[in-house]
N, CA, C and O of each residue as an XYZ file, in Angstrom:
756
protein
N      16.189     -0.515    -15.267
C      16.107     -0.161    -13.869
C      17.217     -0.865    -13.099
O      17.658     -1.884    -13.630
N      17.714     -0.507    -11.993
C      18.943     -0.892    -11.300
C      18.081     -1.607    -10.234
O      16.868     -1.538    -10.035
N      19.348     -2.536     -9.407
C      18.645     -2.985     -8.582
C      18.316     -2.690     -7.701
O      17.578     -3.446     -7.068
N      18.728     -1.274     -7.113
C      18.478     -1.261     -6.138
C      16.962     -0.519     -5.754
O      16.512     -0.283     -4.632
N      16.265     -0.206     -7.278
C      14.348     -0.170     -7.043
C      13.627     -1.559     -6.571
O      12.711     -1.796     -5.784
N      14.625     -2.539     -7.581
C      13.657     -3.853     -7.362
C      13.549     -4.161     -5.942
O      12.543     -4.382     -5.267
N      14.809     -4.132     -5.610
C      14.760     -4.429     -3.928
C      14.066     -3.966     -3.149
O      13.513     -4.598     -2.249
N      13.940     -2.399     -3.421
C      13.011     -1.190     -2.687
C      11.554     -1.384     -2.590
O      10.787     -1.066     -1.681
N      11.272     -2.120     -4.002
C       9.784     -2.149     -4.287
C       9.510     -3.929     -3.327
O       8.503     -4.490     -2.895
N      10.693     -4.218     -3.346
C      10.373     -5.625     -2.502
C       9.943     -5.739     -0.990
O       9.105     -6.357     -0.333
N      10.957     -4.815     -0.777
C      10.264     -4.387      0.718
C       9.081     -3.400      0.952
O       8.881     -3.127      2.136
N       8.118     -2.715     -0.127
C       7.891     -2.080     -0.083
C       6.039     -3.316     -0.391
O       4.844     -3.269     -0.099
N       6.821     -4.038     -0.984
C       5.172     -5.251     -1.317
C       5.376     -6.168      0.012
O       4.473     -6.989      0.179
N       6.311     -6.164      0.886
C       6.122     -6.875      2.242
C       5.088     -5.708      2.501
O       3.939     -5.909      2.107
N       5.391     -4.449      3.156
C       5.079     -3.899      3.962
C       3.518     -3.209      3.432
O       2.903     -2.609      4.313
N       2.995     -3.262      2.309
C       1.836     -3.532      1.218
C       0.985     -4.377      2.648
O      -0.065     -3.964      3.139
N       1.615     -5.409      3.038
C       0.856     -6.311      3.294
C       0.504     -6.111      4.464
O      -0.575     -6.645      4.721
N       1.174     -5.311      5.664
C       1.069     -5.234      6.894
C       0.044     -3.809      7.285
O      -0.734     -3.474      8.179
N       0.588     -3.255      6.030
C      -0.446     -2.158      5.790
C      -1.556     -1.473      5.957
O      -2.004     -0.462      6.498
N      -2.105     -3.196      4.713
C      -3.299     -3.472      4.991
C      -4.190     -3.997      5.773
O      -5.349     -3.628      5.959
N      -3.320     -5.330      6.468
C      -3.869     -6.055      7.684
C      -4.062     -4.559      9.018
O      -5.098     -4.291      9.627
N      -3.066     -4.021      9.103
C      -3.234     -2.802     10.277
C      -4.580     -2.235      9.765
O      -5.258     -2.338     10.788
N      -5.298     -1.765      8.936
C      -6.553     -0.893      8.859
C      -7.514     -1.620      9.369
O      -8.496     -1.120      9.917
N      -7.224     -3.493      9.169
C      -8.323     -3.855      9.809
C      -8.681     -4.314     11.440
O      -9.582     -4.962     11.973
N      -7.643     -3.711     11.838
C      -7.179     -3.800     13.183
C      -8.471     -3.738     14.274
O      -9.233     -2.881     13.827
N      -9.004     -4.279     15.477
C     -10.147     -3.667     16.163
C      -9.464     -3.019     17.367
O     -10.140     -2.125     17.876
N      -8.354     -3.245     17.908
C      -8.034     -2.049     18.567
C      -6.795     -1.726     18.546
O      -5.961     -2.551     18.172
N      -6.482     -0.629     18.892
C      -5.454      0.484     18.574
C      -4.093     -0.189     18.702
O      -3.230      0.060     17.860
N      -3.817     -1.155     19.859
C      -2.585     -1.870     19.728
C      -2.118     -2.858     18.775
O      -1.018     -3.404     18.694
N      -3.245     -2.993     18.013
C      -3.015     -4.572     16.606
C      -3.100     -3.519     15.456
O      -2.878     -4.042     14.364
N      -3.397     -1.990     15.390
C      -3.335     -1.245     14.181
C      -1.818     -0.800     14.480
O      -0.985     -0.638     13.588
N      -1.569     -0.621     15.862
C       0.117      0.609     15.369
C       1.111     -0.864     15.465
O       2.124     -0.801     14.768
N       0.909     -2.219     16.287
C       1.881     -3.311     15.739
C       2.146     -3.183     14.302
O       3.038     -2.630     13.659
N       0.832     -4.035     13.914
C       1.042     -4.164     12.185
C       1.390     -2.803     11.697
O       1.883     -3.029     10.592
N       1.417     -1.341     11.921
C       1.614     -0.636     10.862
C       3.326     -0.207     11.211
O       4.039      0.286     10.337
N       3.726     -0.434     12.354
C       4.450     -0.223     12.903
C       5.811     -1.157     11.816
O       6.717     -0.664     11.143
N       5.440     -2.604     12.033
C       6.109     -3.434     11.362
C       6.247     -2.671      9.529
O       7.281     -2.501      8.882
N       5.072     -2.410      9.196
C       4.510     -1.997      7.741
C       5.869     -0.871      7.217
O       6.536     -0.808      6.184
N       5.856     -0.040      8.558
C       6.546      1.213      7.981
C       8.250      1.066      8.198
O       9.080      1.904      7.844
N       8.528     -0.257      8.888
C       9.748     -0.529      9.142
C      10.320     -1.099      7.666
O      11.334     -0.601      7.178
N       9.674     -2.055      7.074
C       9.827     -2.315      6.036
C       9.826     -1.420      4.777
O      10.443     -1.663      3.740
N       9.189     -0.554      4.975
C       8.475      0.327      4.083
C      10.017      1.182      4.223
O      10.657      1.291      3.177
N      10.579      1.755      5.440
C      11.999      2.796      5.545
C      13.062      1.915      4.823
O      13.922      2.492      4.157
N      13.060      0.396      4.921
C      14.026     -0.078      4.487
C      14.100     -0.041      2.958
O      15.179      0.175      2.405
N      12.732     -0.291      2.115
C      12.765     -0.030      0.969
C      12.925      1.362      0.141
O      13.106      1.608     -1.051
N      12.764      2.230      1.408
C      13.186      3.430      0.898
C      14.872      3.898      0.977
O      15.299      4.904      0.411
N      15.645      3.044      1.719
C      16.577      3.654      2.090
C      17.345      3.040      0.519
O      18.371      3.602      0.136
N      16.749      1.866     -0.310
C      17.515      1.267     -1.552
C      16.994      2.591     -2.224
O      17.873      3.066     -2.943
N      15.743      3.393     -2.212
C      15.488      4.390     -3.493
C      16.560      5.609     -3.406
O      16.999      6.231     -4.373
N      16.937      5.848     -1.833
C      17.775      6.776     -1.965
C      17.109      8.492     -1.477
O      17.657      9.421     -0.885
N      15.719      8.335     -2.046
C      15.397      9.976     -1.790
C      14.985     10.065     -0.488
O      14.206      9.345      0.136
N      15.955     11.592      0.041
C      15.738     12.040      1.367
C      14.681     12.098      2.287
O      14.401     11.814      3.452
N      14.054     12.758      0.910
C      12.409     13.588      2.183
C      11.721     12.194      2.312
O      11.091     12.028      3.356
N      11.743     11.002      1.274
C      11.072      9.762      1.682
C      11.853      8.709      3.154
O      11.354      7.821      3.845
N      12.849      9.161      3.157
C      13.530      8.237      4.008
C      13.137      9.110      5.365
O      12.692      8.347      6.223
N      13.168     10.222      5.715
C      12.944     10.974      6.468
C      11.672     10.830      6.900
O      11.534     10.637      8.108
N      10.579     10.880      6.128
C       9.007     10.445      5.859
C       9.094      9.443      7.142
O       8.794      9.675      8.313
N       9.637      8.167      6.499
C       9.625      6.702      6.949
C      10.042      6.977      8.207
O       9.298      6.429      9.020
N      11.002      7.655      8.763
C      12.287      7.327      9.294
C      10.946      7.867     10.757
O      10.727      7.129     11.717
N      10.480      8.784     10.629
C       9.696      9.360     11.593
C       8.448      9.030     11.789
O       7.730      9.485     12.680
N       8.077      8.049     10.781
C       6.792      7.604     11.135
C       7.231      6.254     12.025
O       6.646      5.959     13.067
N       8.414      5.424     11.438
C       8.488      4.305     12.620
C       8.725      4.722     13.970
O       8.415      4.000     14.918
N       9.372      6.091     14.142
C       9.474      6.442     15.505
C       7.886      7.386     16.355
O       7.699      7.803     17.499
N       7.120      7.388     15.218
C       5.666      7.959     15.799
C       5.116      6.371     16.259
O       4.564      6.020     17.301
N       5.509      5.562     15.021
C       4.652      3.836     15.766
C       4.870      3.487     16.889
O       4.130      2.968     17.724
N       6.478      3.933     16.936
C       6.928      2.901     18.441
C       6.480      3.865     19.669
O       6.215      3.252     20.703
N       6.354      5.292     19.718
C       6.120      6.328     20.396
C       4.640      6.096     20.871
O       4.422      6.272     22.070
N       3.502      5.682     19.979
C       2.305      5.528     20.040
C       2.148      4.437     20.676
O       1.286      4.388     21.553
N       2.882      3.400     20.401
C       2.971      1.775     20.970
C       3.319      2.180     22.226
O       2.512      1.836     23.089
N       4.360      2.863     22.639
C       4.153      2.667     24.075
C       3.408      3.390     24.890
O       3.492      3.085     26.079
N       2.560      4.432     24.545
C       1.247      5.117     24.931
C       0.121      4.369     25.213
O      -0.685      4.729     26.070
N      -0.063      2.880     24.258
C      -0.979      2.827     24.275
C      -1.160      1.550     24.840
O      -2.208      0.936     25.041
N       0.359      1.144     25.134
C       0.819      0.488     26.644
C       0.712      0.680     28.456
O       0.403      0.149     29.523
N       1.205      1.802     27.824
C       0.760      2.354     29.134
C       0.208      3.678     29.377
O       0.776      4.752     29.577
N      -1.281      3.301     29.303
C      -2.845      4.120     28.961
C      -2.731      5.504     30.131
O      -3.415      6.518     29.992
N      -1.744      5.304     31.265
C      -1.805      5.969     32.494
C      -0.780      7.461     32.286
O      -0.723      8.456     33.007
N       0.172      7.045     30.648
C       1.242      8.464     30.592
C       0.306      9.837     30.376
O      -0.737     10.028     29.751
N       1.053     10.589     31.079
C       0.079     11.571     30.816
C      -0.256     12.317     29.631
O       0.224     11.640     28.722
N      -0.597     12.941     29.319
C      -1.050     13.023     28.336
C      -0.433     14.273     27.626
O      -0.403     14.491     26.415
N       0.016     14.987     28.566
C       1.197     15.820     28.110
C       1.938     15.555     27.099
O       2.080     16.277     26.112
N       2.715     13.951     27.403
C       3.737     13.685     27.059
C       3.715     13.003     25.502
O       4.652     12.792     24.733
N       2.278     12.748     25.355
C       1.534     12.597     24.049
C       2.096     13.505     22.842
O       2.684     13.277     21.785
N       1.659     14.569     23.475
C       1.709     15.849     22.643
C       3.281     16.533     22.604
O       3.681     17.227     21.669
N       4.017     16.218     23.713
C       5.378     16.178     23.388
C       6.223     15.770     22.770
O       7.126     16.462     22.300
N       6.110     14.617     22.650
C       6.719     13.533     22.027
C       6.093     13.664     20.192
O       6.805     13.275     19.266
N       5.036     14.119     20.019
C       4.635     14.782     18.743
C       4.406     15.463     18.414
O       3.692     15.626     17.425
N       5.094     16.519     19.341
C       6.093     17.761     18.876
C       7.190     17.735     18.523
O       7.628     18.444     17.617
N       7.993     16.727     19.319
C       9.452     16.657     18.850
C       9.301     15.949     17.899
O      10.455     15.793     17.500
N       8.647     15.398     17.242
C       8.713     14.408     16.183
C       8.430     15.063     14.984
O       8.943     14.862     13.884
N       7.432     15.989     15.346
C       7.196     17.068     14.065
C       7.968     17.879     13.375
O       8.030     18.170     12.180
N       8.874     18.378     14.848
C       9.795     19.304     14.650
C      10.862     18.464     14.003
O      11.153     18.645     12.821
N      11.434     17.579     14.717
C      12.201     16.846     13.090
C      11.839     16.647     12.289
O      12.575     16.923     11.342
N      10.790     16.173     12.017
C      10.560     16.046     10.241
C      10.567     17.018      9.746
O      11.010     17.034      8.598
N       9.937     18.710     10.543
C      10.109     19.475      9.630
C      11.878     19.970      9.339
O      12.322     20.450      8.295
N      12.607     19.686     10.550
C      13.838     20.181     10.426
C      14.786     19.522      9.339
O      15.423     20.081      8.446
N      14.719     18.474      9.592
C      15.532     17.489      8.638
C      15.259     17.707      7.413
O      16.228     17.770      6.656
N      13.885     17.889      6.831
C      13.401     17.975      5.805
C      13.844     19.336      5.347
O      14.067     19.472      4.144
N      13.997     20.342      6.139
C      15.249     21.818      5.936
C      16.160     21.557      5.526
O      16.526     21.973      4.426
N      16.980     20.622      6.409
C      18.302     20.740      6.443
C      18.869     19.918      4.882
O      19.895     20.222      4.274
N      17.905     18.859      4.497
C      18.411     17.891      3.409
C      16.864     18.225      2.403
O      16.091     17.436      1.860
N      16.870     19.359      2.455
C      16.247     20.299      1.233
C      16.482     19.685     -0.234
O      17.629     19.818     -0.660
N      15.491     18.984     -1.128
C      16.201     18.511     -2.005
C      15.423     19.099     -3.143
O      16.092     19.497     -4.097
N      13.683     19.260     -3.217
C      12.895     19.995     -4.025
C      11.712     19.719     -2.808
O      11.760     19.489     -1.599
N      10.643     19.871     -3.811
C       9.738     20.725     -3.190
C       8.784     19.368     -2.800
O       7.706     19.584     -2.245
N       9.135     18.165     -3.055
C       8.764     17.176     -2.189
C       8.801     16.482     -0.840
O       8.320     15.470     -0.331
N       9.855     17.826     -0.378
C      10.074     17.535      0.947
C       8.818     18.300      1.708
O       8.252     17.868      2.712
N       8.441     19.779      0.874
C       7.170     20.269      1.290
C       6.198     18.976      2.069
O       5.872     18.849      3.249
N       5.846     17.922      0.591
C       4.780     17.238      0.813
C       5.151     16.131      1.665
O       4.190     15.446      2.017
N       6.360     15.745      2.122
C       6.994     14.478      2.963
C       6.540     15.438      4.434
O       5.768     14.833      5.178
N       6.917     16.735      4.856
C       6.431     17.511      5.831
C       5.111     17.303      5.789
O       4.872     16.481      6.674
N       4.122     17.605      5.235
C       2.118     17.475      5.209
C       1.993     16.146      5.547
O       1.379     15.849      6.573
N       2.550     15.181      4.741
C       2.053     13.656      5.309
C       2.468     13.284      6.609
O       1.666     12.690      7.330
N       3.604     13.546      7.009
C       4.209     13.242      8.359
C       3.191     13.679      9.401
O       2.593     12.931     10.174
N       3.045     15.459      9.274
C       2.620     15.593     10.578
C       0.904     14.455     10.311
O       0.589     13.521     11.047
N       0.142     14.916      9.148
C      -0.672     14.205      9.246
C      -0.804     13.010      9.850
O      -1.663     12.815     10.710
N      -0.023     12.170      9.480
C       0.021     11.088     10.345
C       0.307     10.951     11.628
O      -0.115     10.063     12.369
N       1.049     11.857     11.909
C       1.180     12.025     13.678
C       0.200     12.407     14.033
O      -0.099     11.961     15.140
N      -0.672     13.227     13.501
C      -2.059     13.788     14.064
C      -2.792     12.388     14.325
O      -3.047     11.888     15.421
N      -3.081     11.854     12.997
C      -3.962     10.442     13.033
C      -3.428      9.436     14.524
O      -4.107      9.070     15.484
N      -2.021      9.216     14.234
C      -1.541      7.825     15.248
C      -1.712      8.852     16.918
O      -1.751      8.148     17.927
N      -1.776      9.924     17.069
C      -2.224     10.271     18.223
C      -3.760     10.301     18.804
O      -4.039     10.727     19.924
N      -4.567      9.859     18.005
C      -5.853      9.330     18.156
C      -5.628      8.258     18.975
O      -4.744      7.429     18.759
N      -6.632      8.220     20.215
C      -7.161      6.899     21.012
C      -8.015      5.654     20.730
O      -7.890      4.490     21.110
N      -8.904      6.244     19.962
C     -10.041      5.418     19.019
C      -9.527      4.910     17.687
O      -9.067      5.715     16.877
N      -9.599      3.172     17.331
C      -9.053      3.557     16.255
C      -9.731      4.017     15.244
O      -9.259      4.208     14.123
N     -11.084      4.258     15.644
C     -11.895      4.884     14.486
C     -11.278      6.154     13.971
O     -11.033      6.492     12.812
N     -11.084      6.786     15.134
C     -10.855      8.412     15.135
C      -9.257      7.977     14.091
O      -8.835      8.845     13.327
N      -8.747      7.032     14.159
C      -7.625      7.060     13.546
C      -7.421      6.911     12.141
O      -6.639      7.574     11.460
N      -8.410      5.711     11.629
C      -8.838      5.886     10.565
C      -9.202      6.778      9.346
O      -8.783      6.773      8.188
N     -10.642      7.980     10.351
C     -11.344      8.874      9.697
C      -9.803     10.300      9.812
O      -9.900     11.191      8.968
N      -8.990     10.362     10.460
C      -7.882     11.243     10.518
C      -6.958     10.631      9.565
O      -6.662     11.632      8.913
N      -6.205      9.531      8.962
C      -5.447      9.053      8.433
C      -6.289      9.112      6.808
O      -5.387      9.284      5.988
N      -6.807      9.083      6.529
C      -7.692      8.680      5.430
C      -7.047      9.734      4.111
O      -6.592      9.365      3.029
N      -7.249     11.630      4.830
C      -7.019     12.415      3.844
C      -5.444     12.283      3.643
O      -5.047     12.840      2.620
N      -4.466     11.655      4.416
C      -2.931     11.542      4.133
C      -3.011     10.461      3.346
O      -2.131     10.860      2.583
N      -3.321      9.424      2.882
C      -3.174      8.463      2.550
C      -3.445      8.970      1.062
O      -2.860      8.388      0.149
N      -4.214      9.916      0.809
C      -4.754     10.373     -0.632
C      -3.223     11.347     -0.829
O      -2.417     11.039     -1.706
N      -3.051     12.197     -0.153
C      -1.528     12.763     -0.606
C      -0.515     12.216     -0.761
O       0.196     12.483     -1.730
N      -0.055     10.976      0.483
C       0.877     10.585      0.421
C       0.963      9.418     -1.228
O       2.066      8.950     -1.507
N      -0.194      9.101     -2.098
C      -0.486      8.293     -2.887
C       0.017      9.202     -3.667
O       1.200      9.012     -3.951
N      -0.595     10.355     -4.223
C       0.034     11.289     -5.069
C       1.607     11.397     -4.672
O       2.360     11.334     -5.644
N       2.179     11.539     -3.493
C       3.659     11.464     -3.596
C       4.206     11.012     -4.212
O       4.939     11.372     -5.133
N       3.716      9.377     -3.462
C       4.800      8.129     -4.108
C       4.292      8.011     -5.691
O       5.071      7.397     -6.419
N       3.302      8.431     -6.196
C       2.983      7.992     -7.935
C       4.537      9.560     -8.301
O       5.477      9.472     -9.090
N       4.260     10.501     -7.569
C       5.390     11.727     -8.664
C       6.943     10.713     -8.051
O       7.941     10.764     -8.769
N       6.989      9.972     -6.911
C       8.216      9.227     -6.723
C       8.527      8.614     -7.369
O       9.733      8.375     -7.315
N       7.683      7.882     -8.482
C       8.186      6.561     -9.277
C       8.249      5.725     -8.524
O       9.276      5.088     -8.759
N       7.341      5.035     -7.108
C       7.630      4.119     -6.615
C       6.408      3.306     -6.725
O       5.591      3.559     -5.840
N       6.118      2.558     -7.422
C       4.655      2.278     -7.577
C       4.441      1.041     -6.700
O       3.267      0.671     -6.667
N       5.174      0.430     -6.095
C       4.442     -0.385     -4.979
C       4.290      0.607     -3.618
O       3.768      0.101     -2.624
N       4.550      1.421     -3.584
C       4.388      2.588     -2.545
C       3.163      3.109     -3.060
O       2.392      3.473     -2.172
N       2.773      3.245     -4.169
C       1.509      4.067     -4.546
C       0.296      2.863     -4.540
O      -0.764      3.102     -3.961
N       0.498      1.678     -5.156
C      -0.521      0.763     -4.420
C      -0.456      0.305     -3.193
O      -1.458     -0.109     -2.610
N       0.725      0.325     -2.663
C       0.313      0.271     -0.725
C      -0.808      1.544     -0.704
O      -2.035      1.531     -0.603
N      -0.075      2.372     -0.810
C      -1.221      3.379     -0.072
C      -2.881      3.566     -0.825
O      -3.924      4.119     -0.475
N      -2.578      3.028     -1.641
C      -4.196      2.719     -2.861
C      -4.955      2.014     -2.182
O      -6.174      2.180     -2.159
N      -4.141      0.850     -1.332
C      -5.001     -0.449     -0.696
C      -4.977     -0.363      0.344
O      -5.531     -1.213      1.040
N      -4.204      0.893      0.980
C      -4.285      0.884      2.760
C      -5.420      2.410      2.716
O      -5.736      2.935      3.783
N      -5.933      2.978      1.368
C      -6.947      3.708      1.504
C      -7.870      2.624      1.664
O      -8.537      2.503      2.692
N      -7.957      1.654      0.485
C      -9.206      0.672      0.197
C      -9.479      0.609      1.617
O     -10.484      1.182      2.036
N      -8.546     -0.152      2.588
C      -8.574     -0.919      3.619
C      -9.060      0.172      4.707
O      -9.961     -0.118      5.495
N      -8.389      1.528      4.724
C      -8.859      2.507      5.748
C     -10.397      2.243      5.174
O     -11.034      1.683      6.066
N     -11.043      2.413      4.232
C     -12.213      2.904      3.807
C     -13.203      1.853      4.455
O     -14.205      2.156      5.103
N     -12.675      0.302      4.123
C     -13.609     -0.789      4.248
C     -13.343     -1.071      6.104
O     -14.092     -1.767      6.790
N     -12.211     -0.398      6.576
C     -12.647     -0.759      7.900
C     -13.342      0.324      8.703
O     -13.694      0.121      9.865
N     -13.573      1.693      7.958
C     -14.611      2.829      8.355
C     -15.835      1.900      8.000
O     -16.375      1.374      8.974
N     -16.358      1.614      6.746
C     -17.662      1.037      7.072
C     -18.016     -0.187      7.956
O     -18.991     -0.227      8.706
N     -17.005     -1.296      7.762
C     -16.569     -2.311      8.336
C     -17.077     -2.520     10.084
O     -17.774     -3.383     10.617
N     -16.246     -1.096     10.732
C     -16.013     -1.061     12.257
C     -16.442     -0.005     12.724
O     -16.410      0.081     13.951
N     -16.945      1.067     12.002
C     -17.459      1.987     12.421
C     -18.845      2.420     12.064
O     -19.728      2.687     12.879
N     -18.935      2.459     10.875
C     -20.195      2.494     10.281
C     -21.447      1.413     10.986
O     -22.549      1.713     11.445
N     -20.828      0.169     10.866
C     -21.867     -0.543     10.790
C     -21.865     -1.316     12.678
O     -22.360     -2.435     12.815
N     -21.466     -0.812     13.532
C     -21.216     -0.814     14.674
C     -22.693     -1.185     15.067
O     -23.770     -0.712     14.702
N     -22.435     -1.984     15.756
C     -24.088     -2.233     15.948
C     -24.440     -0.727     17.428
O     -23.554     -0.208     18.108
N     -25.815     -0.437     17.493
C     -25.824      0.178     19.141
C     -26.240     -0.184     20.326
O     -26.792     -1.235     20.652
N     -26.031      0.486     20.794
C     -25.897     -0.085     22.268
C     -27.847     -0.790     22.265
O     -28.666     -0.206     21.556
N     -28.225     -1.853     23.009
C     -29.603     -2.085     23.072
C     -30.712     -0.995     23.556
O     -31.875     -0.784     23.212
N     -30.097     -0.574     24.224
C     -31.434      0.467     24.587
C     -31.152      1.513     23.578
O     -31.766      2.533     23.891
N     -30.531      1.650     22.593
C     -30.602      3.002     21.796
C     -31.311      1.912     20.460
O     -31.916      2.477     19.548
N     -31.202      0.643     20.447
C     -31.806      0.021     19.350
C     -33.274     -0.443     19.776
O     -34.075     -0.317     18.850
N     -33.792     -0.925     20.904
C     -35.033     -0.635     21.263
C     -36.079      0.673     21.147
O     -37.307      0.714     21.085
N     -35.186      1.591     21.143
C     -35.750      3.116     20.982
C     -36.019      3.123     19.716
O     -37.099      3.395     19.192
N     -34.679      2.716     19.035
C     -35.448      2.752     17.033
C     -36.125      2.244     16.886
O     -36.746      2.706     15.928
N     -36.994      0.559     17.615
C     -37.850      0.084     17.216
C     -39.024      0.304     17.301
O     -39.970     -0.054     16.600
N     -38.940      1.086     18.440
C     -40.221      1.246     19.195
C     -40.792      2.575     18.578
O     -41.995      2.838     18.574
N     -39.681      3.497     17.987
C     -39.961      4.819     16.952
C     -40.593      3.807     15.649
O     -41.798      4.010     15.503
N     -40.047      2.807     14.720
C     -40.684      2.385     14.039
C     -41.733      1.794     14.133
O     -42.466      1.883     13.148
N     -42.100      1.184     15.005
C     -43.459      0.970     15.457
C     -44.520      1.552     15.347
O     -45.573      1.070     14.929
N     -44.238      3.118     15.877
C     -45.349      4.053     15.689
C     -45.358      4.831     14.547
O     -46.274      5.630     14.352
């Protein structure tokens, strides 16, 4: 192997790590920081592998992080501009991914992208979670046909991590008191 995988996979076990800390995020600005950072690292290790539709992948998800980051800065943009801004973002990935056509993995670099723009345009990070969850299973199959296997256990352990912070933060959410007085008082009788 040349060096320039080892390197790839090096930045690719930093960003492993930020990955994972982002799923366990409790609100939406400490999930798109850390993933934000995650996927910066993550473009850099892709740019040593070389393949297009992955660099392209990357290249548009750090600009969905920083796009989302400042949405969720300032809670007051309208909301229009939400959906604009991930439109144009879509529309490049799908364009680029045209234009530097390489096989038919750019297909699947297009499915994960928008997916993920769908997910990081969620307000809740629950809602972000339970939306990110089915990309994380494709984009895993990507990176295993990529040969990038710290890319395929990032996303192995940022499923684990989506999964354990669905039960974690959502699942096990306690309720509000008067909806837990009501269960008791149903068990009672």
């Amino acid at each position: 192997m040349e060096w320039q995988w080892w390197v790839s996979q090096a930045f690719a076990l930093v960003g492993l790590f930020f990955v994972i800390w982002s799923m366990q995020g409790k609100t939406r600005k400490r999930v798109l920081w850390l993933n934000t950072t995650a996927t910066m690292f993550l473009l850099v290790g892709l740019l040593f592998l070389g393949n297009v539709s992955a660099i392209i992948l990357m290249s548009v998800s750090v600009s969905r992080n920083i796009t989302a980051l400042i949405f969720a800065y300032y809670p007051r943009a309208h909301k229009a501009w939400i959906w604009i801004t991930s439109i144009i973002l879509a529309t490049a990935l799908i364009v680029l991914n045209i234009v530097f056509w390489d096989n038919w993995l750019n297909a699947i670099s297009i499915i994960i992208g928008i997916g993920f723009i769908i997910s990081f345009m969620q307000e809740a990070p629950r809602n972000m979670r339970l939306t990110i969850i089915w990309f994380r299973i494709i984009a895993l199959v990507y990176f295993i046909i990529l040969l990038a296997p710290i890319n395929a256990v990032m996303e192995t352990l940022g499923l684990v991590a989506t999964i354990v912070g669905i039960i974690r933060l959502d699942l096990k959410k306690k309720k509000p008191p008067c909806e837990q007085l009501e269960m008791e008082l149903e068990n009672l009788e």
